[in-house]
N, C-alpha and C positions, 0 to 999 in steps of 0.2 A: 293846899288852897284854903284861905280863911276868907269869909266874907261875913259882913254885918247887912242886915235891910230892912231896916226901919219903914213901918209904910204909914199914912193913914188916912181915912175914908169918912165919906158921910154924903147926906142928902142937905140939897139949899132950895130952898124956891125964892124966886123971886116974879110976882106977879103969876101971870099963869103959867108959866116955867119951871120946871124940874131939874134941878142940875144933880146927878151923882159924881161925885170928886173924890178923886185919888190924888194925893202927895204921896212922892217918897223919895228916902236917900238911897244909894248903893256905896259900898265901900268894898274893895275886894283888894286879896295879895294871892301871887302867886309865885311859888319855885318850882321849877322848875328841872333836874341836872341828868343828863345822858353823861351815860360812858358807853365807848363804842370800842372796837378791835377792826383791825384789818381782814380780819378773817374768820367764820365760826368756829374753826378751831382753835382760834386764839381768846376764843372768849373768855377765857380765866384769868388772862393780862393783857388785860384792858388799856391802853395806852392812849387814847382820848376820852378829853372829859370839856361839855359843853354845859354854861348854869345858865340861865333865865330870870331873870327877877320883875316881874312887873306889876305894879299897881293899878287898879281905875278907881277912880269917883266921881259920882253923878248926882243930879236931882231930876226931878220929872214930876209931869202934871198932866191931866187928866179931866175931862168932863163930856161926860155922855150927857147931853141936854134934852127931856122928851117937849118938843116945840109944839105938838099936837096929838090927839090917839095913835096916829098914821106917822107921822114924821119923827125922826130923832136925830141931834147932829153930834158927831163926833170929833171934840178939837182936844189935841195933847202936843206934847214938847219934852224935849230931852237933851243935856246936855251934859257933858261926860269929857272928862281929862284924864289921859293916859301915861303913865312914864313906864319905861321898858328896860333894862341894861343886859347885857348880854357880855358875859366872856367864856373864852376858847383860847381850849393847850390842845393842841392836836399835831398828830405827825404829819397830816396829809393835807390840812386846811391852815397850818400854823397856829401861830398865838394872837390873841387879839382880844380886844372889847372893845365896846360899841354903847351907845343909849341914845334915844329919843325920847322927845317929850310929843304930842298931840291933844289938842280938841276936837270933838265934835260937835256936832249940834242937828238933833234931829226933832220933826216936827210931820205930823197928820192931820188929816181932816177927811171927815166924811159924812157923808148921809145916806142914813137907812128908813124908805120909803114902802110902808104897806100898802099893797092893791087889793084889789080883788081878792079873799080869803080863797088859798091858801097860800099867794103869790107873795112875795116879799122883794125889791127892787134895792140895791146900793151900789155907790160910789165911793171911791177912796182916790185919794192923795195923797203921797208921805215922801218925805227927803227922808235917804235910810243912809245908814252906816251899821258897818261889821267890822267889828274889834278884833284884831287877832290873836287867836288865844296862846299865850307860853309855849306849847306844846310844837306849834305849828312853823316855828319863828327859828328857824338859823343862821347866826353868822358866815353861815359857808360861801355863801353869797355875796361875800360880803356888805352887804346894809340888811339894817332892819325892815320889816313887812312896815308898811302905810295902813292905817284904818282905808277898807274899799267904803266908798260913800256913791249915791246914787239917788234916783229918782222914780218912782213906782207909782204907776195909774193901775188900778183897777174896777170893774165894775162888773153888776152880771145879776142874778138870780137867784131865790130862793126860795122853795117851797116843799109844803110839810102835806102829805093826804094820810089819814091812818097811821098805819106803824111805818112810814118810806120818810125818808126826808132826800133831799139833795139840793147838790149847791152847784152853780155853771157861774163860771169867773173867767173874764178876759182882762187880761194885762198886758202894761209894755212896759219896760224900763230901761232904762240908761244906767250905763254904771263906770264910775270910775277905778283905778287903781284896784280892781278883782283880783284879788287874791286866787290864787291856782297852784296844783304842781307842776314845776318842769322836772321831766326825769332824765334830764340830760345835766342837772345838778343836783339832783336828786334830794329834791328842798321846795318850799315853797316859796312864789315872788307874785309882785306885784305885776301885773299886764301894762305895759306901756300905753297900747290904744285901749280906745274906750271900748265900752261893750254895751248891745244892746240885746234885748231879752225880751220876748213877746210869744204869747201864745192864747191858749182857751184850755181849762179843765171842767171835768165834769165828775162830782162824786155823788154817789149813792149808800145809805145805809136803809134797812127793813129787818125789824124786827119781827120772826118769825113766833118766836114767844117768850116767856120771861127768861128763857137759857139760850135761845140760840140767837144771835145778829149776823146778819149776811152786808157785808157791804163790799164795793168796787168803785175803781175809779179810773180815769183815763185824762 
């Protein structure tokens, strides 16, 4: 795996406005190659062999804006082109290669509201996508995994007393194309129907002293 990521950062104000901003590129390559055996005891002759080759490249932007002492918004974007290729010699799956190409494009927003010291109030919204990694991705299926792309609300709570902090977040999301294992091809694929995903967490951290930290979560 090679990857390059150039980033770069800084402060703008404009009027009473605070913007800190993030640029950056991503460039990544990956191979990927399995060889497999019919049986662990055949593991010395090996007689399948699966490569992977996939690339991505992206930009992305960024800016945490502080709009007052108490308010802060958060707007970013990402978008990201995939190419994938994939070939297979194998006894048991045959011969074959395969390649896709894909975009994505992902984007957030939020705001983060102070109350009442020690309270702290946000909301998020983000279109997400999850790229699939080389590792993950078999022809045996034959097709390639889809980037799962989706839709994610969350909102909740924050507050810090002494050495405690914790965070309570409720979310729902939407998702497409989720990527999973089925172990009846013993491979990962994409989910026909959609999925949806909704819950509340609650975590806790308390530093007992400068060596020990106790935290939990549910």
């Amino acid at each position: 795996h090679y990857s390059v990521n150039p980033r770069a950062t800084g402060v703008l104000e404009t009027g009473p406005l605070r913007h800190h901003w993030t640029l950056g590129l991503d460039y990544s390559v990956s191979h990927f190659d399995l060889y497999s055996a019919d049986a662990p005891g055949n593991a010395g002759n090996q007689d399948g062999e699966t490569a992977i080759r996939q690339s991505q490249h992206g930009w992305y932007g960024q800016s945490l804006t502080s709009v007052s002492p108490r308010i802060s918004v958060l707007l970013g974007a990402r978008h990201e082109s995939l190419r994938i290729r994939a070939s297979q010699d194998s006894p048991w799956f045959g011969a074959g290669d395969d390649k896709r190409r894909d975009t994505v494009n992902i984007a957030e927003a939020g705001v983060t509201l102070s109350l009442a010291d020690p309270l702290t109030a946000f909301v998020n919204a983000a279109r997400t996508a999850r790229i699939p990694n080389a590792d993950e991705i078999s022809p045996a299926t034959g097709t390639l995994l889809k980037p799962q792309t989706g839709e994610l609300y969350t909102g909740g709570l924050r507050w810090r007393s002494g050495a405690q902090y914790s965070v309570l977040t409720l979310w729902h999301g939407e998702f497409s194309d989720e990527i999973i294992y089925d172990p009846l091809t013993f491979s990962n694929v994409n989910l026909e129907d959609d999925t949806r995903r909704q819950g509340v967490s609650l975590s806790s951290q308390f530093r007992a002293d400068e060596r020990v930290m106790i935290s939990g979560s549910y």
